[in-house]
C-alpha positions in Angstrom: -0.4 5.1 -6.4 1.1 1.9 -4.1 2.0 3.3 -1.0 5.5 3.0 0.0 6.1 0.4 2.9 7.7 1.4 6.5 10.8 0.6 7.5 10.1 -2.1 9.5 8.8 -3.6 6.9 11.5 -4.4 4.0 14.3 -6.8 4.1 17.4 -5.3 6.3 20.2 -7.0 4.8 22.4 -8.4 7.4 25.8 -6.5 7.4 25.5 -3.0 7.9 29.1 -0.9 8.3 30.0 0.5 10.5 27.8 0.1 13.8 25.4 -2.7 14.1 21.8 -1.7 12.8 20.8 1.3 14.8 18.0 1.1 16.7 16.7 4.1 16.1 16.9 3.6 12.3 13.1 4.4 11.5 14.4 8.3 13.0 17.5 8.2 10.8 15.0 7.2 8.1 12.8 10.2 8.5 15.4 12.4 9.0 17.0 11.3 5.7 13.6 12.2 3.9 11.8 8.8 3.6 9.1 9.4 6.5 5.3 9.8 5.4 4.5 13.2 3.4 8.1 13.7 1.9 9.6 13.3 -1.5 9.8 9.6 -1.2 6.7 9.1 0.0 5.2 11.1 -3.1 6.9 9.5 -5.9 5.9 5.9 -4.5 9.5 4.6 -4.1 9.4 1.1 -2.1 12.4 -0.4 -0.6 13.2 -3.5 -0.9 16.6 -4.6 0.3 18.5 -1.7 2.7 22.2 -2.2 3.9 25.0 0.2 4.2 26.6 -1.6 0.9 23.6 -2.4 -1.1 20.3 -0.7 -0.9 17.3 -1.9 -4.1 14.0 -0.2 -4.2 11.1 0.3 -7.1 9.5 3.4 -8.2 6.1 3.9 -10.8 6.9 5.8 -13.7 3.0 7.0 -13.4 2.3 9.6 -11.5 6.0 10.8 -12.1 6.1 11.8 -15.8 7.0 15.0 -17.6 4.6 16.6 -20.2 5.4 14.1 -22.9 4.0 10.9 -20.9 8.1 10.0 -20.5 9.5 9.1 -16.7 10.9 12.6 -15.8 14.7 12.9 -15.1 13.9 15.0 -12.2 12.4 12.1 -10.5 15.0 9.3 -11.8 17.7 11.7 -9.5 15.6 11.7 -7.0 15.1 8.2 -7.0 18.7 7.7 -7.5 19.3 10.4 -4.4 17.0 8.6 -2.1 18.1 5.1 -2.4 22.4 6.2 -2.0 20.8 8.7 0.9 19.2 5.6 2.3 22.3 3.7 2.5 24.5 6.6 3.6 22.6 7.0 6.9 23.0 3.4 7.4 26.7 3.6 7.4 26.7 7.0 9.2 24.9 4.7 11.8 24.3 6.8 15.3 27.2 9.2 15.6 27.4 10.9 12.2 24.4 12.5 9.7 24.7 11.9 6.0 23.9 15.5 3.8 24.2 14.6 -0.2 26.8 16.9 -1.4 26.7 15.3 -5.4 24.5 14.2 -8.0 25.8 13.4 -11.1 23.1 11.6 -13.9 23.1 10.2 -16.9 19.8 9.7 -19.0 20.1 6.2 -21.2 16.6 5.8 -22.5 13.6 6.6 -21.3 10.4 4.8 -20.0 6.6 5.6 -20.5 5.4 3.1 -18.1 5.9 0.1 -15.7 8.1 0.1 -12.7 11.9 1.3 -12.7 13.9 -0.7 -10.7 16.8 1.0 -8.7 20.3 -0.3 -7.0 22.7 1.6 -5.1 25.9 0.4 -4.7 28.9 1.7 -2.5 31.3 2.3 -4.2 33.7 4.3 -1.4 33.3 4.1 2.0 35.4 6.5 4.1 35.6 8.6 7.7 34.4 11.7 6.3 32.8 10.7 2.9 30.2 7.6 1.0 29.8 7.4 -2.8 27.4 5.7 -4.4 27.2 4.1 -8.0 22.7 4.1 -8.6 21.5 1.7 -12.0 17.8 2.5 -12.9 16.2 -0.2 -15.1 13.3 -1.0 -16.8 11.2 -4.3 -16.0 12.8 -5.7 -18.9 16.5 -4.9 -17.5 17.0 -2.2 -19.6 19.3 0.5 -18.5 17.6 3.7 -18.3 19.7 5.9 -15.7 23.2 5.9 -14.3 24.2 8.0 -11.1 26.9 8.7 -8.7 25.9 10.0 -5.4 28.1 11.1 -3.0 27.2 12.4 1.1 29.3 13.7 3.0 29.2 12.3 6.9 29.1 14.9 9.5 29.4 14.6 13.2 25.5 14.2 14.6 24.4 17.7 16.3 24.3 17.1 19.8 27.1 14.8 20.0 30.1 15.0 21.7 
């Protein structure tokens, strides 16, 4: 399986709401799930693109099948959950946390191979909340998962 790349690593898009990029973003990263050993570390998700508006990544449908050789829904959420999460702490920037609070899928077609493409878009922006509108696709552009994510933002512990 291709190892997923580090955060310093993929393209940070320029605009990132609402603080400038934090500088400690490779923590907020971690603490979001993506650091070495977790989740997104063992489905192979790479990131390619990473703002608070807009965040892209891939993800191998080997190694993350169910029993009938098909990409497993589990890990299309999860997928879908990683790359909104992504984003969220972004926008939460330094002073706030992002916790997922909703997950809501919906299976198109399926995929027995091949990479699945994912986007995350923002789709509301607020003090207290950030949704998220995920597209997974084939390589050919097919549609094969649709997803809204939302996080709620939290003060950061430790904060006053």
């Amino acid at each position: 399986m291709t190892q997923p790349i580090g955060i310093k690593e993929f393209k940070l898009m320029a605009e990132v709401l609402p603080d400038d990029l934090p500088d400690n973003l490779d923590t907020l990263m971690r603490e979001a799930g993506l650091g070495a050993g977790g989740l997104y570390w063992k489905l192979g998700i790479r990131l390619e693109e990473a703002s608070a508006r807009l965040v892209v990544g891939t993800m191998p449908v080997e190694g993350n099948t169910q029993p009938q050789g098909l990409l497993h829904g589990g890990a299309s959420i999860a997928f879908a959950e990683t790359l909104a999460s992504t984003a969220a702490a972004m926008y939460a920037g330094t002073r706030r946390i992002a916790v997922g609070v909703e997950v809501s899928a919906t299976h198109h077609r399926s995929a027995r191979g091949g990479t699945v493409r994912g986007t995350a878009r923002a789709g509301h922006l607020g003090s207290s909340m950030a949704t998220y509108n995920v597209e997974l696709t084939d390589e050919r552009g097919r549609l094969l998962c649709s997803c809204r994510v939302s996080c709620m933002l939290k003060p950061r512990p430790g904060l006053k």
